[in-house]
N, C-alpha and C positions, 0 to 999 in steps of 0.2 A: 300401553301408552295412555296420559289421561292427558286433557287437553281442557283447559278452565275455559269459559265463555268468551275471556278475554283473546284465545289465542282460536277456538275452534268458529265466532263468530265470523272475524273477517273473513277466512278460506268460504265459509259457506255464501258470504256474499259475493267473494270475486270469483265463486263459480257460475253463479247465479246472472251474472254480469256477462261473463265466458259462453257460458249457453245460451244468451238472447242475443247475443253477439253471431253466433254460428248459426242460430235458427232464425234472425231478422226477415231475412229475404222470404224464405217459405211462410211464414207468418202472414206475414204484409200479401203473398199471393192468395193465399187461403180465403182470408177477409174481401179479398175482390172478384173469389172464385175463378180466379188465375189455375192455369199448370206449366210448370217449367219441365221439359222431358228429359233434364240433366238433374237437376237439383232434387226435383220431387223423390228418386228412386231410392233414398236413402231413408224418408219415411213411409212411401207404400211398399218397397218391398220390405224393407224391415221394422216398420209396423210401431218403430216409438214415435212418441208424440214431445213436439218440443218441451212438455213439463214435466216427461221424466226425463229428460236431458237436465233442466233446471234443477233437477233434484239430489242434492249434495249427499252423497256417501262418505262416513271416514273410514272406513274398511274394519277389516274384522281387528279386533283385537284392541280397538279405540275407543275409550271410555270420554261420554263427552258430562263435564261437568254444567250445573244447572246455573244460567245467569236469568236473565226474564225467562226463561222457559226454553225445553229442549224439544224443538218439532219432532224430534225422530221418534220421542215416549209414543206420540199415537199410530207410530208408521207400523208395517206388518213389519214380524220378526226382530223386531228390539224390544228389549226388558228393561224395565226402570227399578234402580235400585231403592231401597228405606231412605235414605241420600237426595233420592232427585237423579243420582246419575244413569247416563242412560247410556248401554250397551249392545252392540248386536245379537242376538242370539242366535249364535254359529251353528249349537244343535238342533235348535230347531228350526231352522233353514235348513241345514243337510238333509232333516227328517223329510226336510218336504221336498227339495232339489238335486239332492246329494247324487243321484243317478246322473244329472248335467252336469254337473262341477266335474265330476268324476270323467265325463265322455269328452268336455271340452279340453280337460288336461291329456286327457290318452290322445287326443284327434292335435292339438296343438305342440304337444311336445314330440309326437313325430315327425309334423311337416319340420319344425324344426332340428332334425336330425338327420336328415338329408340334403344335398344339393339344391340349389335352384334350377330351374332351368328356365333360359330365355328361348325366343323362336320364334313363339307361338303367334307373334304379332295380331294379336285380338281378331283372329280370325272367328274367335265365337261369336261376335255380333254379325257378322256377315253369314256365317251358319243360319243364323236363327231366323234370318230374311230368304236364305236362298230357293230359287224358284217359286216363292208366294205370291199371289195374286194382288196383284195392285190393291191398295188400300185395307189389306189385314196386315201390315205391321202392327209392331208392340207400338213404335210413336210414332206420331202425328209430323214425320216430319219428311221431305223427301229426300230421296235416296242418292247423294253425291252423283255417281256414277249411272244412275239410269237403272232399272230393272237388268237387262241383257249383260248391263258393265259388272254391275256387281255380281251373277251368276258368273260370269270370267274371273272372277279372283279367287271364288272361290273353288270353282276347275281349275284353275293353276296353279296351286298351292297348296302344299302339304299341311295339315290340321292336325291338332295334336293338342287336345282340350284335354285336360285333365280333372278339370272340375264341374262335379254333379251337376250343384246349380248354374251352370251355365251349357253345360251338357243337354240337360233336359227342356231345352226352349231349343234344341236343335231343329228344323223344319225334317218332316219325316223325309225327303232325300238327302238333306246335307248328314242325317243321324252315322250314315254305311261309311260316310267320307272320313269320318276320324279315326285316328290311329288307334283311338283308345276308347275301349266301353265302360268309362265309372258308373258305378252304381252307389246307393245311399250305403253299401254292404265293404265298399271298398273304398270308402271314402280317408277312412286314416291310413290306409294303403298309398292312396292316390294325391291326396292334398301335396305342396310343393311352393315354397317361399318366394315362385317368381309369377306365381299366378295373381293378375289384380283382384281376382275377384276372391281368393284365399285371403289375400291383404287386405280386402274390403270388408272382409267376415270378419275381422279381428272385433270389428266394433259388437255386430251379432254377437260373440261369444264374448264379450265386455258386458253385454246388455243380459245374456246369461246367467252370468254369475251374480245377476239382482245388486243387492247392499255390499255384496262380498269385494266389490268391486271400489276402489278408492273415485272419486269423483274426478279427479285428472287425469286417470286413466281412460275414463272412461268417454271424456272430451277430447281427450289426445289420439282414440281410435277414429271419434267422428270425423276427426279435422283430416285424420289420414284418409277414411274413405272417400268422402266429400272432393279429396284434390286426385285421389285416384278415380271417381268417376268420370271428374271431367277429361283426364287422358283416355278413359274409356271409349268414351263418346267420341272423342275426337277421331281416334282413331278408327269406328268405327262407320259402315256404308251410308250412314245419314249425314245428310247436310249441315252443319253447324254453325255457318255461319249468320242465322238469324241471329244466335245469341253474342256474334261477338267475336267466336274462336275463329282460328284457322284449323283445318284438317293437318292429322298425323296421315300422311297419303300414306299407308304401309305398303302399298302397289307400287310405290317407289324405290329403290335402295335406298335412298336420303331420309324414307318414311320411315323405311324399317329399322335403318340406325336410332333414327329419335326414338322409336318405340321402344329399342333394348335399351336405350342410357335413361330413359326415365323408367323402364321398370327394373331396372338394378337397383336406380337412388330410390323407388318405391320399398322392393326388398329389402335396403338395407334399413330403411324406415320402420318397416315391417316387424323386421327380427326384434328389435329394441323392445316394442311395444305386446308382440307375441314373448319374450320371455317373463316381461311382467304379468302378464294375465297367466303364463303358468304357473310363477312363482306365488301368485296370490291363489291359484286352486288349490298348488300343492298344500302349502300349508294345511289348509283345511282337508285337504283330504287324506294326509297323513294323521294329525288328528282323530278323523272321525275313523279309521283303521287300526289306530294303535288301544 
């Protein structure tokens, strides 16, 4: 596809626009040495900064032609042509990532190959608290239910965490409690389309595949994790209503309904957004194989 100034300019602005749009709030707290313990987790645990969000990809295969000048000529892994135009260089990005691309399509198009499963009602954040000593939580915030309330939810309730990263912040007794031991070795074994926090990686494995990755894509993953956080949290043993929310009481029946019908319409979100991020690996990685 080649795309003149006239047609690839705008898209690059209304991203640009799209992503300070999404990251306003963390901005604005940053500058005041603010932390918000819902919002923040999407750039300290995963580690981009809102100006590679700002940073417009046309994906692989997009030749962008020269109007005042093509920012992507100084960016890593695009070649400029005798022309001015400027293209990805797919092979050398594989050369240098190709083992990612590779691992996120094998780990992505499995969970998508299987079932959902719902249940689990986020009892991994209650894991991760359970029996810890006052004041070593992960946030600053306190605990709905009290110390002793929330160790009762999670002695009353079956666990069944499937995923690594949310596995491995288990507290060393809530670890024996889960039904299941993922490790980093079984992780494309064990991933599953109804986990939030599988749904919330989509963005991590957007953010993966660097340039390879279209620009909407890749704001369409933030926007999903960002709204699955906050049912995160809600749902989980801290108090939330500093910020605003009400609690998904999942100690409730009433809890636990809301929890499965938002993480169905989460999965069903999910699936959409995970077949595009396969279909954009595949490609390249049929290429760089054939």
């Amino acid at each position: 596809m080649i795309l003149t100034a006239a047609d690839w300019q705008p898209l690059a602005t209304a991203h640009e626009a799209r992503a300070d749009a999404l990251t306003a709030g963390h901005r604005d707290r940053t500058a005041r040495r603010e932390r918000h313990a819902i919002d923040d987790f999407l750039f300290d645990y995963y580690s981009a900064k809102p100006g590679q969000l700002r940073r417009w990809h046309p994906g692989a295969g997009v030749t962008l032609l020269p109007g005042d000048g093509v920012p992507h000529a100084d960016w890593r892994w695009y070649r400029t042509a005798p022309d001015g135009s400027v293209t990805l260089d797919v092979a050398a990005f594989m050369a240098d990532r190709g083992s990612t691309v590779r691992f996120v399509h094998g780990l992505l198009s499995a969970t998508a190959s299987r079932p959902i499963a719902t249940g689990c009602f986020g009892l991994h954040e209650w894991a991760m608290v359970y029996r810890e000593a006052p004041g070593q939580h992960r946030h600053a915030l306190p605990l709905r239910l009290g110390e002793s309330g929330t160790d009762t939810v999670v002695e009353t309730h079956r666990i069944r965490c499937t995923h690594i990263d949310a596995y491995r912040f288990f507290t060393p007794e809530a670890a024996p409690l889960n039904a299941l031991r993922p490790t980093r070795e079984t992780q494309i074994a064990d991933d599953q389309g109804g986990c939030l926090h599988a749904n919330m990686d989509l963005y991590k494995w957007a953010q993966k595949l660097g340039p390879l990755c279209p620009g909407d894509l890749l704001l369409d993953s933030f926007e999903l994790a960002a709204e699955i956080r906050v049912t995160d949290m809600q749902a989980s043993p801290y108090d939330v209503s500093g910020y605003g929310l009400e609690p998904v009481a999942i100690e409730t029946p009433e809890g636990k309904a809301e929890y499965v019908r938002r993480q169905r319409g989460f999965a069903e979100r999910a699936a959409v957004i995970r077949a595009r991020i396969v279909a954009v690996a595949a490609a390249v990685v049929s290429e760089d194989s054939s």
